[in-house]
C-alpha positions as CSV (number, residue, x, y, z in Angstrom):
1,X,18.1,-53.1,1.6
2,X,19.9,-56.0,1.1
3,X,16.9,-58.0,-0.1
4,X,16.3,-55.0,-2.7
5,X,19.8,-55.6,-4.3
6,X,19.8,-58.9,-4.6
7,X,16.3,-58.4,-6.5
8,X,18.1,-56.0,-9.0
9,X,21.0,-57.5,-9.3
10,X,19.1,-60.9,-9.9
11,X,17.2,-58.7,-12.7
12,X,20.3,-58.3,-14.7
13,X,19.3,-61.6,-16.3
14,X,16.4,-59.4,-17.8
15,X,18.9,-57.0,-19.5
16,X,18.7,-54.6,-16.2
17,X,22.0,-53.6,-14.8
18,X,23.1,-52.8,-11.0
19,X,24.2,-49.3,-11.0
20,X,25.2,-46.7,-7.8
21,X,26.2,-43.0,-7.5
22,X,29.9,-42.3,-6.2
23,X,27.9,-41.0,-2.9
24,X,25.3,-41.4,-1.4
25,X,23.8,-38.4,0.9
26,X,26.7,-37.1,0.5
27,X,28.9,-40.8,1.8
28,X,31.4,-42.2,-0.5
29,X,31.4,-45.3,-1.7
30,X,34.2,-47.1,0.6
31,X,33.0,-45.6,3.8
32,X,32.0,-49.0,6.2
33,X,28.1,-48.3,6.1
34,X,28.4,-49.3,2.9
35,X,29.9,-52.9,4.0
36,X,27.0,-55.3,4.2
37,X,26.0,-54.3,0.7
38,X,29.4,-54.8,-0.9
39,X,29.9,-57.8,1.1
40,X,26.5,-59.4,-1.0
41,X,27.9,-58.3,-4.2
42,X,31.1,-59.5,-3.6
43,X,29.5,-63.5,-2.9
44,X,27.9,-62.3,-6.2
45,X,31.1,-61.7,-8.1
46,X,28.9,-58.6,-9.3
47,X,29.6,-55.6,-12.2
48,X,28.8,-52.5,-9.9
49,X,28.6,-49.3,-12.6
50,X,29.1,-46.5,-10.4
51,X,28.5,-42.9,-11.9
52,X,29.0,-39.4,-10.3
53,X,26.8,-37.3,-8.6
54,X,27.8,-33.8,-6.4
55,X,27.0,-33.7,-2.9
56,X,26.4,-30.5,-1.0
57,X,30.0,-29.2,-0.3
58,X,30.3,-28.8,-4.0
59,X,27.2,-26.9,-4.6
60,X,29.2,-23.8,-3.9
61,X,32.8,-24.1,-6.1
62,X,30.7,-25.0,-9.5
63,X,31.9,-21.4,-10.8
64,X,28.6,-21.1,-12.8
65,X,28.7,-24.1,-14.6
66,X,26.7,-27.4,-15.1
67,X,28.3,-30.5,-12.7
68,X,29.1,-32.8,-15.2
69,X,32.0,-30.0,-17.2
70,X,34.4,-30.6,-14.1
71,X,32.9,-31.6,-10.7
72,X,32.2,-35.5,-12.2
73,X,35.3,-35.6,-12.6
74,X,36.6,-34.6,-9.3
75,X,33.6,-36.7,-7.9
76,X,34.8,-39.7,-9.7
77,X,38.5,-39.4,-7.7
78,X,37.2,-39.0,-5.0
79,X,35.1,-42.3,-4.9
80,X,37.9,-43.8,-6.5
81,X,40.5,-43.1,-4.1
82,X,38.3,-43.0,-1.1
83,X,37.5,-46.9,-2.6
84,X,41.5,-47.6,-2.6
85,X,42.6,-45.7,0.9
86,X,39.8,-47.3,3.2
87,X,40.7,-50.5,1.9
88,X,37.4,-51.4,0.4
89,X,38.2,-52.3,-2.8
90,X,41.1,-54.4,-1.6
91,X,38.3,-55.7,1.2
92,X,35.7,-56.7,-1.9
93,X,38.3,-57.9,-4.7
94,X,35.2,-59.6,-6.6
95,X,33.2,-56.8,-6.9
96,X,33.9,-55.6,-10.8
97,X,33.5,-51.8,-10.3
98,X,33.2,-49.9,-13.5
99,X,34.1,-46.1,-12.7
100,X,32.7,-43.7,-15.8
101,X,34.1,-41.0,-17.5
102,X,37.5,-42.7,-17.7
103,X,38.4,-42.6,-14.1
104,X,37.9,-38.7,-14.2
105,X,41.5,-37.0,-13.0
106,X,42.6,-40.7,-11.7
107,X,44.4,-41.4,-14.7
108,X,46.7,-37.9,-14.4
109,X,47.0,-38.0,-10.0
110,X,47.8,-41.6,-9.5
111,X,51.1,-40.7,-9.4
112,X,50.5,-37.8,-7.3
113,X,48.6,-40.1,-4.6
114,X,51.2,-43.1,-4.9
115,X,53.7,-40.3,-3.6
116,X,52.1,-37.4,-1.0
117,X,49.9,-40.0,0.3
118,X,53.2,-40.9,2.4
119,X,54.5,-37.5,2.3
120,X,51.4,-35.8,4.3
121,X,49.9,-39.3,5.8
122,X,46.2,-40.5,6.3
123,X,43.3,-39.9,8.4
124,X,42.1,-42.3,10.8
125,X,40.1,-44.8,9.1
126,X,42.1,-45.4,6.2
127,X,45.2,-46.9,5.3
128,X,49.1,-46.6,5.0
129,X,49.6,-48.0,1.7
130,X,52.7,-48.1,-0.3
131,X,52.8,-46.5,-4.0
132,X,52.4,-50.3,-5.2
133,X,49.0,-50.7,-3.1
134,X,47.9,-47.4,-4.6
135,X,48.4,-48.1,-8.1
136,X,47.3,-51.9,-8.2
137,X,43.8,-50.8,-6.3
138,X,43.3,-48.0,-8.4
139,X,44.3,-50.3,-11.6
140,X,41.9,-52.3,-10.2
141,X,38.9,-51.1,-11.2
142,X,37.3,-50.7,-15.2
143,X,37.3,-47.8,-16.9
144,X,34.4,-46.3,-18.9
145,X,35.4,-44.2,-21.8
146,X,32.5,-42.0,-22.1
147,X,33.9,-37.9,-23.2
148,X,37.6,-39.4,-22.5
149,X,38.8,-40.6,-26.1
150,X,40.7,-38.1,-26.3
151,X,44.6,-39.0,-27.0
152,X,45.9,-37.1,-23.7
153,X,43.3,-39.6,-21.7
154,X,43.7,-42.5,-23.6
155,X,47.5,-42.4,-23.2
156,X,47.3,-42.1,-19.4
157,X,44.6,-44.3,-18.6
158,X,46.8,-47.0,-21.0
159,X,49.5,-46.8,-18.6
160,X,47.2,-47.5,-15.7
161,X,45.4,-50.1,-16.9
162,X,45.1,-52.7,-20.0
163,X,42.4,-52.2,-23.0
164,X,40.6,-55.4,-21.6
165,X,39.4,-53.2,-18.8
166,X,38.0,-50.2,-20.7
167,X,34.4,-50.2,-21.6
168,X,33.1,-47.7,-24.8
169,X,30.6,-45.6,-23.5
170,X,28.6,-42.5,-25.1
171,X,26.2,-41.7,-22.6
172,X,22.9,-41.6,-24.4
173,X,20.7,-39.9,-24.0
174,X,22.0,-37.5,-21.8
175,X,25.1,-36.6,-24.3
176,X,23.9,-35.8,-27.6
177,X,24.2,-38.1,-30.6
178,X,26.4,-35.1,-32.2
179,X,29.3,-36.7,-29.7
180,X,29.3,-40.3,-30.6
181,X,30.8,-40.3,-34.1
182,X,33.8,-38.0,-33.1
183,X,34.3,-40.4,-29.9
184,X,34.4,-43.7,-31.9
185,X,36.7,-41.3,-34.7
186,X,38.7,-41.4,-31.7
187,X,39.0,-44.9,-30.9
188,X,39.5,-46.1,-34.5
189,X,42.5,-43.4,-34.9
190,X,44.4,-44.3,-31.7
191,X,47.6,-46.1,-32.9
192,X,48.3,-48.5,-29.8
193,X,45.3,-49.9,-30.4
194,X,45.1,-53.3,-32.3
195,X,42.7,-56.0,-33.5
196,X,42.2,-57.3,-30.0
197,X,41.5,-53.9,-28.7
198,X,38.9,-53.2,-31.1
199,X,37.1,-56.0,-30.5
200,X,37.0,-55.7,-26.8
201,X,36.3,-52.2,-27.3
202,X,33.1,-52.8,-29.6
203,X,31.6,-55.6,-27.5
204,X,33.8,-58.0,-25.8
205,X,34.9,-56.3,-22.8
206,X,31.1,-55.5,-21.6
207,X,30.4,-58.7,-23.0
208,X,32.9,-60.9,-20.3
209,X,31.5,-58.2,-17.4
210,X,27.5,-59.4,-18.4
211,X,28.4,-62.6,-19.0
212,X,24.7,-63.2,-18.8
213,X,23.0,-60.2,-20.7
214,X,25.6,-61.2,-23.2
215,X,24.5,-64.4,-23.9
216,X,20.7,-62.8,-23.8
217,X,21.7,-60.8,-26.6
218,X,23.8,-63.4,-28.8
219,X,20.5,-65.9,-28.4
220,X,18.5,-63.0,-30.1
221,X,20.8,-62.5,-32.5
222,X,21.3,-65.8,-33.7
223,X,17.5,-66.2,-34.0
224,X,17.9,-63.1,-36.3
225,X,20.6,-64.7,-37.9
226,X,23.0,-61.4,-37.7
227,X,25.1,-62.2,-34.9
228,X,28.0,-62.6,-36.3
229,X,27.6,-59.9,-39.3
230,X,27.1,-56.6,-36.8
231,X,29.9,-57.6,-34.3
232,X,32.2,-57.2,-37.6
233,X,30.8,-54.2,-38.3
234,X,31.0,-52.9,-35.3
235,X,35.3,-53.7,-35.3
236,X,35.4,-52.4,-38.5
237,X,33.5,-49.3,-38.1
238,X,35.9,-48.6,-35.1
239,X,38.6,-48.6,-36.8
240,X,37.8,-46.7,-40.0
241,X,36.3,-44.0,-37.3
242,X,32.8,-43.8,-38.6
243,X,29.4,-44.5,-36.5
């Protein structure tokens, strides 16, 4: 297994990128089977995009509709906090773990957690943290903002964490390309966003977390001799809200 990651994570340098589910057979991510391969990606300093999935228990509360309209969210929180209350993400502080969807209901609960967590107590197996160890593992983490652009998410996941560690995503090409102009209308319109933030937003966040895809694509670029030009455009077509 271990052998098999290092092969795909050493791949990245062919434009590939290491990806996981939020469970696996229905295990979070966080649980201590999971150790020996976090403990490789963290000598790595690896990106980790982790993306939900539904595991058998929530087969049956879907009320009819498809898993992505609400259980990815709830999936992604529970990874998330699961990630934060075993002490794994604290365990494997290299590991750059980009959670999708902006964090699903993360962004609202943190304050929740930061407060019952004492108020009810833990399970064996995971820890007594105070509200500041809650918030700074949960803040730990990037943020994908694929369908959450919206200003009600943007605003919480702002308070939670900076715009250096939010990552534009659209989903293609399981979203359809109806979605992506109104998204990036979103992120051009959002008044706490500056310069900077555009620019991170566009390419330069994803860019420091695939440090070496990144410089992949800037070689090609420069061989095309439009480098330069379409990261511009991509800022300015950010901000004016158009594709």
């Amino acid at each position: 297994m271990i052998g098999s990651i290092c092969s795909k994570y050493d791949s990245v340098i062919y434009g590939r990128v290491l990806s996981t589910s939020t469970s696996i057979s229905d295990v979070y991510l966080g649980e201590r089977q999971f150790d020996p391969w976090f403990e490789e990606l963290n000598r790595r300093g690896a990106t980790l995009f982790v993306h939900p999935t539904f595991t058998k228990a929530s087969q049956a509360l879907l009320i009819g509709l498809n898993p992505s309209v609400l259980e990815f969210m709830f999936d992604t929180t529970r990874m998330i906090a699961n990630m934060v209350a075993t002490g794994a993400k604290k365990r494997f502080p290299n590991i750059k773990i980009i959670s999708t969807h902006g964090g699903g209901t993360i962004p609202y609960l943190v304050n929740r957690l930061q407060i019952l967590e004492h108020t009810f107590g833990v399970a064996t197996g995971r820890l007594e943290l105070s509200a500041k160890e809650v918030r700074e593992g949960i803040a730990s983490f990037y943020y994908d903002l694929t369908a959450a652009t919206s200003e009600a998410q943007l605003g919480a996941i702002l308070k939670l964490v900076p715009a250096s560690q939010l990552v534009m995503g659209l989903d293609f090409p399981l979203m359809p390309k109806s979605t992506f102009a109104p998204a990036i209308a979103d992120i051009g319109r959002y008044p706490a966003f500056n310069e900077a933030d555009f620019q991170g937003l566009s390419y330069g966040n994803a860019g420091r977390l695939y440090p070496t895809l990144k410089a992949r694509i800037e070689r090609n670029s420069d061989h095309k001799g439009s480098g330069s030009t379409s990261a511009a455009e991509g800022t300015q077509r950010a901000r004016r809200g158009s594709p």
